[in-house]
GUDODREN-161349 format. One record per atom (N, C-alpha, C, O): x, y, z; atom name; chain. Coordinates in nm, 3 decimals, padded with zeros to 5 digits. Layout:
SEMI      c1      c2      c3  a c
SEMI       X       Y       Z CA A
...
***
This chain:
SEMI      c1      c2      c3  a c
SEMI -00.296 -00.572 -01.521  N A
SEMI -00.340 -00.438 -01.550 CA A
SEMI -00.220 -00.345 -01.531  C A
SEMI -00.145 -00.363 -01.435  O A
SEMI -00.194 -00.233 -01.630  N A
SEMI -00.044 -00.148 -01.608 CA A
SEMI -00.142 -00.051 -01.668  C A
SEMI -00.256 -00.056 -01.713  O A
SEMI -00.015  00.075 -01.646  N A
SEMI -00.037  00.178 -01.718 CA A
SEMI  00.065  00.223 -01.816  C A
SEMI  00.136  00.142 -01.875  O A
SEMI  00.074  00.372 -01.836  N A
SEMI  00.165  00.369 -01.973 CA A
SEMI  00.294  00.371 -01.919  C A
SEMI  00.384  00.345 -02.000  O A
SEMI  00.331  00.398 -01.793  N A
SEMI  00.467  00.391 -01.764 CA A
SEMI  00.548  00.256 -01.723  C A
SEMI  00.651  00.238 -01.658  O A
SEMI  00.458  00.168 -01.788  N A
SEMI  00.503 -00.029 -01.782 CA A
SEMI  00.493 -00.056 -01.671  C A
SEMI  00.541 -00.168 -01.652  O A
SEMI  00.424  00.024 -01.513  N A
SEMI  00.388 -00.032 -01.356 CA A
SEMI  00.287 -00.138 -01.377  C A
SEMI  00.200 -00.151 -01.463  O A
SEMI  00.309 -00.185 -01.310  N A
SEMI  00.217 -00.269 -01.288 CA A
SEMI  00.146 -00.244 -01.130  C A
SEMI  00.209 -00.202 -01.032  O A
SEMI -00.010 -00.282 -01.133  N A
SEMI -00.149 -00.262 -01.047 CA A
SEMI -00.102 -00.368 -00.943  C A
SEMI -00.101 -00.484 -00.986  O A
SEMI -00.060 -00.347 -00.810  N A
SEMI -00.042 -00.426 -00.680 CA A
SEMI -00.178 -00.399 -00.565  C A
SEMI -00.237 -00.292 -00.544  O A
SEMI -00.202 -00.530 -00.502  N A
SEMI -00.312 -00.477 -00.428 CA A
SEMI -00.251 -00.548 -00.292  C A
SEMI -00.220 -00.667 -00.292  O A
SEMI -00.232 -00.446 -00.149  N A
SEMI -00.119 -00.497 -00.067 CA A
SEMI -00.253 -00.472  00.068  C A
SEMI -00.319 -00.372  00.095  O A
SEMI -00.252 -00.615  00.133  N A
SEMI -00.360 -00.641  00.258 CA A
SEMI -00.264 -00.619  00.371  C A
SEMI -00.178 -00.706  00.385  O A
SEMI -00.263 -00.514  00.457  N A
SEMI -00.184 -00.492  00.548 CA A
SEMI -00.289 -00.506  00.650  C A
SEMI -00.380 -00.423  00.646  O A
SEMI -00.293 -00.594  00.738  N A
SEMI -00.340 -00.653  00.891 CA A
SEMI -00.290 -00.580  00.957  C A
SEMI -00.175 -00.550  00.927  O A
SEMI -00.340 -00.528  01.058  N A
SEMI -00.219 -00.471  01.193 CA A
SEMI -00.272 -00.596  01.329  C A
SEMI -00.380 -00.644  01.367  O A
SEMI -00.140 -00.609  01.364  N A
SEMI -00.167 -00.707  01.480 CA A
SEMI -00.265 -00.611  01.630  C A
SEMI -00.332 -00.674  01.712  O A
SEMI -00.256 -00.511  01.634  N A
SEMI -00.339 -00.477  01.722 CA A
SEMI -00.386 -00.328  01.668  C A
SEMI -00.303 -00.272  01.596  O A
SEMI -00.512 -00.254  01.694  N A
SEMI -00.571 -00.192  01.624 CA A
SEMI -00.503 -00.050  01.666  C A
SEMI -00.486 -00.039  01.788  O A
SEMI -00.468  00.042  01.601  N A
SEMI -00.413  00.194  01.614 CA A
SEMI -00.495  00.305  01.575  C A
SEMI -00.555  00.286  01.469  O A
SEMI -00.517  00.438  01.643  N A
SEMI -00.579  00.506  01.588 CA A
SEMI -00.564  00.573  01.468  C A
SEMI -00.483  00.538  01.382  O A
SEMI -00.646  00.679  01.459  N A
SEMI -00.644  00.767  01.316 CA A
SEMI -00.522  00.844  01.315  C A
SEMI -00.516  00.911  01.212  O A
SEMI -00.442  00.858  01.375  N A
SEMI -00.330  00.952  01.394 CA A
SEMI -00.248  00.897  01.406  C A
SEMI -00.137  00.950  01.398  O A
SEMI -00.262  00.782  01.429  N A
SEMI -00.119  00.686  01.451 CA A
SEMI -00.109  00.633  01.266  C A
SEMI -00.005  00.630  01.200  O A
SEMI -00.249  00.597  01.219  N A
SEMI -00.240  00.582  01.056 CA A
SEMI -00.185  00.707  00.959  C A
SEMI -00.122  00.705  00.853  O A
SEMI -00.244  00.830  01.053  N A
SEMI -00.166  00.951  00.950 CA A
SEMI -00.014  00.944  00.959  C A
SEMI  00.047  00.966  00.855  O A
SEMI  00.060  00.914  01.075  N A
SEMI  00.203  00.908  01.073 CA A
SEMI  00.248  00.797  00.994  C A
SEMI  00.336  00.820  00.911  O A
SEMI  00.206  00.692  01.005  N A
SEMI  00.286  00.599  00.928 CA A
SEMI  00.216  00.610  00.753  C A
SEMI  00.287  00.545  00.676  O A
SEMI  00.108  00.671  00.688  N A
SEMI  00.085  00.716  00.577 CA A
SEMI  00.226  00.831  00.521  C A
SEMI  00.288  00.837  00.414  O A
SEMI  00.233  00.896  00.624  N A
SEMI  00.372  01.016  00.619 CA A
SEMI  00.487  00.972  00.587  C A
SEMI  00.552  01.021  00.495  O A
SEMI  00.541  00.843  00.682  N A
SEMI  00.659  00.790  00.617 CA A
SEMI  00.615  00.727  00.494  C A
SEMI  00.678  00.745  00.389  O A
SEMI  00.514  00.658  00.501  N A
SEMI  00.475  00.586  00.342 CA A
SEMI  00.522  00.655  00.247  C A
SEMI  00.585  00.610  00.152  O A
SEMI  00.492  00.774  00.269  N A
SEMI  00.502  00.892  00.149 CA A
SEMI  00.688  00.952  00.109  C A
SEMI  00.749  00.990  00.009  O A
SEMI  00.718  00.931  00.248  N A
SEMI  00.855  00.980  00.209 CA A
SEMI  00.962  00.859  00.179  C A
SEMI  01.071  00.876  00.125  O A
SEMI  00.920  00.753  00.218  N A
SEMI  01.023  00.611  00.184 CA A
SEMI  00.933  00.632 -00.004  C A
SEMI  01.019  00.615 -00.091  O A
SEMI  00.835  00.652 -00.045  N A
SEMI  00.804  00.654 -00.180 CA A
SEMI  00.900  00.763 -00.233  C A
SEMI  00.979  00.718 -00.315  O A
SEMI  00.910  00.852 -00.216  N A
SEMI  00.979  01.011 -00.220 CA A
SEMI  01.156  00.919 -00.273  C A
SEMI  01.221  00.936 -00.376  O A
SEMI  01.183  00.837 -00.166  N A
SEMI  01.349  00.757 -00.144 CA A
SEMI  01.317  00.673 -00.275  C A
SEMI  01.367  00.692 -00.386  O A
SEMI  01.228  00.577 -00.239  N A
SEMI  01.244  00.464 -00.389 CA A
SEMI  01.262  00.564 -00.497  C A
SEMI  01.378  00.603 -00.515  O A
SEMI  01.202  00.593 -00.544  N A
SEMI  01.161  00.709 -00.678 CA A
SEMI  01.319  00.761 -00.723  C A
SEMI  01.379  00.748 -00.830  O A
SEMI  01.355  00.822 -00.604  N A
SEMI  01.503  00.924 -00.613 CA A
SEMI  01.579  00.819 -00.691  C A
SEMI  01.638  00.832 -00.799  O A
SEMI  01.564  00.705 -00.607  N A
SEMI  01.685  00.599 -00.605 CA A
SEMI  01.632  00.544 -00.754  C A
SEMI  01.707  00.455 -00.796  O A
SEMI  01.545  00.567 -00.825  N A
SEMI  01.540  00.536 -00.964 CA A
SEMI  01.439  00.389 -00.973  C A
SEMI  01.440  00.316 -01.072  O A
SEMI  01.362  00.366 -00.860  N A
SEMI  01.286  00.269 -00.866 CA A
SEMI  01.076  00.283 -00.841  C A
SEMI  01.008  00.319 -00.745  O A
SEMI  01.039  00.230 -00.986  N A
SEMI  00.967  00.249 -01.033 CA A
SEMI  00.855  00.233 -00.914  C A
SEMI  00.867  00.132 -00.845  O A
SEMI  00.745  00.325 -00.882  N A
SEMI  00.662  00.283 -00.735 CA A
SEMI  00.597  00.391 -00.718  C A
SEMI  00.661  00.497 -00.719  O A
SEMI  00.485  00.392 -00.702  N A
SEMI  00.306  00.527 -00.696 CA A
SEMI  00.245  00.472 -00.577  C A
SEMI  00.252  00.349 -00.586  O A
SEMI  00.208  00.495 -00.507  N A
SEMI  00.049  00.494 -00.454 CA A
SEMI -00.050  00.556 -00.538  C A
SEMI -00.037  00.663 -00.598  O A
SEMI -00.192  00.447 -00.536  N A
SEMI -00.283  00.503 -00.592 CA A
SEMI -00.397  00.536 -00.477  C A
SEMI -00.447  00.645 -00.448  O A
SEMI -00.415  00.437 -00.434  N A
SEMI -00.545  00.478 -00.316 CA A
SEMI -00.497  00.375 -00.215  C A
SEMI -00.421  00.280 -00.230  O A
SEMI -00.575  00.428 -00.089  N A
SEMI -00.583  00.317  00.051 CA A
SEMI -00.736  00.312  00.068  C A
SEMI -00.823  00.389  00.026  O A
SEMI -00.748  00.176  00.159  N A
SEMI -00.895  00.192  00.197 CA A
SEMI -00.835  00.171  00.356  C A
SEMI -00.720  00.151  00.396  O A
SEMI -00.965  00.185  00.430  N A
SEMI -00.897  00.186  00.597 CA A
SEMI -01.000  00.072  00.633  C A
SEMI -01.099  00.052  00.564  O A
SEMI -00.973  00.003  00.737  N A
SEMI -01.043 -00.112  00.772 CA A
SEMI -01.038 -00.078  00.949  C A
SEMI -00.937 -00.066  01.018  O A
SEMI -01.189 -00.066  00.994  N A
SEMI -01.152 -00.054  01.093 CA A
SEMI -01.246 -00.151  01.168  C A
SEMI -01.311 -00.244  01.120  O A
SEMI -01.239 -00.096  01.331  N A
SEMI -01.312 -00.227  01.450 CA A
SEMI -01.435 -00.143  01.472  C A
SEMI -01.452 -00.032  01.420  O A
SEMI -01.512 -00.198  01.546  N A
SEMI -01.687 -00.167  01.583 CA A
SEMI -01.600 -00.029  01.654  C A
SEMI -01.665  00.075  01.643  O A
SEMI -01.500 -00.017  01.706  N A
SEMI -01.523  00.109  01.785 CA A
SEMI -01.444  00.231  01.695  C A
SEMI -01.422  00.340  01.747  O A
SEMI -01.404  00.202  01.558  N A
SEMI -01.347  00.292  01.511 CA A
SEMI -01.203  00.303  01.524  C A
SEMI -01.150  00.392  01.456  O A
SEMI -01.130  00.232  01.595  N A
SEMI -00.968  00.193  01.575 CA A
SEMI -00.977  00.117  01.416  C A
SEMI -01.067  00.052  01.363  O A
SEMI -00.807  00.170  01.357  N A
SEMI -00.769  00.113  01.274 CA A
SEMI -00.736 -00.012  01.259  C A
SEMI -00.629 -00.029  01.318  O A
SEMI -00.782 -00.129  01.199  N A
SEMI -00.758 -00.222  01.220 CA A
SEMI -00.658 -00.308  01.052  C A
SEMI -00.619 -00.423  01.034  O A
SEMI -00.652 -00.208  00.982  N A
SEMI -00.540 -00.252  00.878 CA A
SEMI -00.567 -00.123  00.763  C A
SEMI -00.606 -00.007  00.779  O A
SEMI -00.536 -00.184  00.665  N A
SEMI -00.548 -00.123  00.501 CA A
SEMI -00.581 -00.183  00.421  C A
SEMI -00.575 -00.303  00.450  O A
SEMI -00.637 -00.154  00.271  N A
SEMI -00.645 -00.231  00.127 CA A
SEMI -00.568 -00.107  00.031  C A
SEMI -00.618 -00.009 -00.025  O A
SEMI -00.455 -00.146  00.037  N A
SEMI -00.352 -00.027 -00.064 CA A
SEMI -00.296 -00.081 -00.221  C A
SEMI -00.214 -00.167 -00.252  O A
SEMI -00.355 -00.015 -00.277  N A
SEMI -00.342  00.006 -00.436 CA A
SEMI -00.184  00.104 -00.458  C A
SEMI -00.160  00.223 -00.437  O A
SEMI -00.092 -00.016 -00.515  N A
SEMI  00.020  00.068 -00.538 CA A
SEMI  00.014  00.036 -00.714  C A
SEMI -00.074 -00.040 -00.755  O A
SEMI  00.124  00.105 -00.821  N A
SEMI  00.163  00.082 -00.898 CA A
SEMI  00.349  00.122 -00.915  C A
SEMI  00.429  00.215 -00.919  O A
SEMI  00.334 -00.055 -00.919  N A
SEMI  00.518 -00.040 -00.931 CA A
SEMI  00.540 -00.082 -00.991  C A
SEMI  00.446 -00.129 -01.054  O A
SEMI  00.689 -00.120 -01.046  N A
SEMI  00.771 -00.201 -01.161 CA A
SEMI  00.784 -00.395 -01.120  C A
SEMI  00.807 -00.482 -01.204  O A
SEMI  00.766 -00.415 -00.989  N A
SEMI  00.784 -00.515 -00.942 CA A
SEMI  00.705 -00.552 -00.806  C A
SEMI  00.632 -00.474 -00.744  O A
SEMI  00.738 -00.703 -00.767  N A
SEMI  00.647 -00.707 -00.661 CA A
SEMI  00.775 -00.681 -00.542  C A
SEMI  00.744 -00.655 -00.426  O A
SEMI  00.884 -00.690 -00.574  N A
SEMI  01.007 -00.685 -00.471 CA A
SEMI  01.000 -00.503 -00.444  C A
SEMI  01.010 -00.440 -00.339  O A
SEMI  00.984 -00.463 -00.564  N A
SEMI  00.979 -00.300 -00.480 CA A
SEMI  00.828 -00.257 -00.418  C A
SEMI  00.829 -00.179 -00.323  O A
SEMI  00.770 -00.278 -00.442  N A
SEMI  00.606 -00.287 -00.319 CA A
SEMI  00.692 -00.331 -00.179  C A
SEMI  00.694 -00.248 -00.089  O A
SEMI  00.765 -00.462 -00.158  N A
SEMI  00.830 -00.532 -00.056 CA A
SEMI  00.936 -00.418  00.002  C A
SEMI  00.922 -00.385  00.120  O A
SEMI  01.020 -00.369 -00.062  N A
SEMI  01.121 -00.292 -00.020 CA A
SEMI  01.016 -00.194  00.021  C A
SEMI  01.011 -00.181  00.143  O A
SEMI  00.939 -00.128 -00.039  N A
SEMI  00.849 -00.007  00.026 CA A
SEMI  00.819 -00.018  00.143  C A
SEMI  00.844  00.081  00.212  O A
SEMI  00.741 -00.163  00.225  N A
SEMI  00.726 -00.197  00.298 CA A
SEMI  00.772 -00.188  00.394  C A
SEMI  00.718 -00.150  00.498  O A
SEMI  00.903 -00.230  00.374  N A
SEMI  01.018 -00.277  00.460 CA A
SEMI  01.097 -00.159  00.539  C A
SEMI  01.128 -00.162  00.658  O A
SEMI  01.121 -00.059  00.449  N A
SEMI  01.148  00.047  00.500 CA A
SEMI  01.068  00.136  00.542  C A
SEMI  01.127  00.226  00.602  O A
SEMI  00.911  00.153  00.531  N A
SEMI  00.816  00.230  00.579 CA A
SEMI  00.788  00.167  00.729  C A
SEMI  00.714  00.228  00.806  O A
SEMI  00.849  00.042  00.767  N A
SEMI  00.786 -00.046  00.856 CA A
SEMI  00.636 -00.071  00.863  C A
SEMI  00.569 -00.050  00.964  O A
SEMI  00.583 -00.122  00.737  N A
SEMI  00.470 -00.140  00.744 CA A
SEMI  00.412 -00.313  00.656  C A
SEMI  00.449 -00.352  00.545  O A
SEMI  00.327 -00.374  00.739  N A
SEMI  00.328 -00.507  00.728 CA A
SEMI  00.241 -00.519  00.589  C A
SEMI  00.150 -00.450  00.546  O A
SEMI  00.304 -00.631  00.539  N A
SEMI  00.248 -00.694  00.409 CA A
SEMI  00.155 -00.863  00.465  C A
SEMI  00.208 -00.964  00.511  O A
SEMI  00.018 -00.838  00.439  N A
SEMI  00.008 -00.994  00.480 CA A
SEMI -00.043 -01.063  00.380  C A
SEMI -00.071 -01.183  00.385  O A
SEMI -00.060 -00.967  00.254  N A
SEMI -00.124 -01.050  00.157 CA A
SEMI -00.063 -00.937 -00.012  C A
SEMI -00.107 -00.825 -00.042  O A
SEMI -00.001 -00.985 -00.057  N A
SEMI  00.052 -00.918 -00.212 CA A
SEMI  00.017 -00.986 -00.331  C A
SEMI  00.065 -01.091 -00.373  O A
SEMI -00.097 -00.895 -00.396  N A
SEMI -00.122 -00.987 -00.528 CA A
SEMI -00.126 -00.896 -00.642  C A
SEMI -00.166 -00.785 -00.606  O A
SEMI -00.096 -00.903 -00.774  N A
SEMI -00.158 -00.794 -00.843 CA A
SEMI -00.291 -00.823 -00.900  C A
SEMI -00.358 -00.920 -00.936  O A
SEMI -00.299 -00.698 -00.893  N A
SEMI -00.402 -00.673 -00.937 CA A
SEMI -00.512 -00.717 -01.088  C A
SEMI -00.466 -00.697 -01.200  O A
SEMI -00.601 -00.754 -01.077  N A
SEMI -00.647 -00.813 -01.193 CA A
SEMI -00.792 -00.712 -01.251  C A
SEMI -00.822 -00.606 -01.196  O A
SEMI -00.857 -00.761 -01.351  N A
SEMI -00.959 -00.667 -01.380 CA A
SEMI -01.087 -00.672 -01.277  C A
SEMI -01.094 -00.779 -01.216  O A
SEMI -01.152 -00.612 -01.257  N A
SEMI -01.268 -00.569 -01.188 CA A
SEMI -01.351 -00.650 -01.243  C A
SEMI -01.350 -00.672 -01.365  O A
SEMI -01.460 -00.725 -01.133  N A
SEMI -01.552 -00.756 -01.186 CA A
SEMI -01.693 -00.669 -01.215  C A
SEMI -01.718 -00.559 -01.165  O A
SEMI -01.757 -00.723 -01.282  N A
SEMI -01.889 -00.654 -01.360 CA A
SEMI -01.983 -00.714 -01.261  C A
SEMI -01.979 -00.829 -01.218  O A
SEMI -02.094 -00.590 -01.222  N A
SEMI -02.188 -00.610 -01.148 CA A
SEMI -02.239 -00.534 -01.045  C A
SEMI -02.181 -00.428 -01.024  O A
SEMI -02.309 -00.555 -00.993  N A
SEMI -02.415 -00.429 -00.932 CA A
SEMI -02.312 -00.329 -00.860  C A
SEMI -02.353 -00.227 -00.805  O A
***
C-alpha cells in the first residue's frame, strides 16, 4: 500500500521492556517528531501517520502500534535509532481486512 509520493505504509510494534507513563510517552513522541523534522531536512523520505497506545490494567504505557509512511524499511530503522525508540516487530503494511 503507498501513496502518491511513492512511501510506502510501515506498521512498527514497539514493546517497552518496562511500562512508562503518559508523560514519559509525550516526551519521547516529541523527539519522534523532531528526529522526523532531521530525516526530512536531510532529504529522506518518512511521515507519521497515527500511533495506537497499548497499555497495562493500571494504565501505564506498555508500548505502541505506529503507522509510518516512508521510502524504505532502513529509514523507519534510522528513525528509530535516533529517536531511541525500540522496534520489535517491522512489517509493511498490507490491505485491511473486510469485516465487522
Amino acid at each position: 500500500m503507498s501513496n502518491q509520493e511513492g512511501l510506502s505504509d510501515f506498521l512498527i510494534v514497539r514493546e517497552l521492556g518496562e511500562p512508562i507513563t503518559r508523560d514519559q510517552l509525550d516526551e519521547a513522541a516529541d523527539r519522534s517528531g523532531e528526529v522526523l523534522s532531521e530525516l526530512r531536512s536531510e532529504g529522506t523520505g518518512i511521515e507519521w501517520v497515527d500511533s495506537e497506545v497499548l497499555a497495562t490494567e493500571e494504565g501505564s504505557v506498555s508500548g505502541t502500534v505506529c503507522h509510518y509512511r516512508a521510502e524504505s524499511e532502513a529509514a523507519v530503522h534510522e528513525h528509530a535509532e535516533r529517536a531511541g525508540l525500540p522496534v520489535t516487530t517491522l512489517a509493511r503494511r498490507d490491505e485491511p481486512l473486510d469485516g465487522e
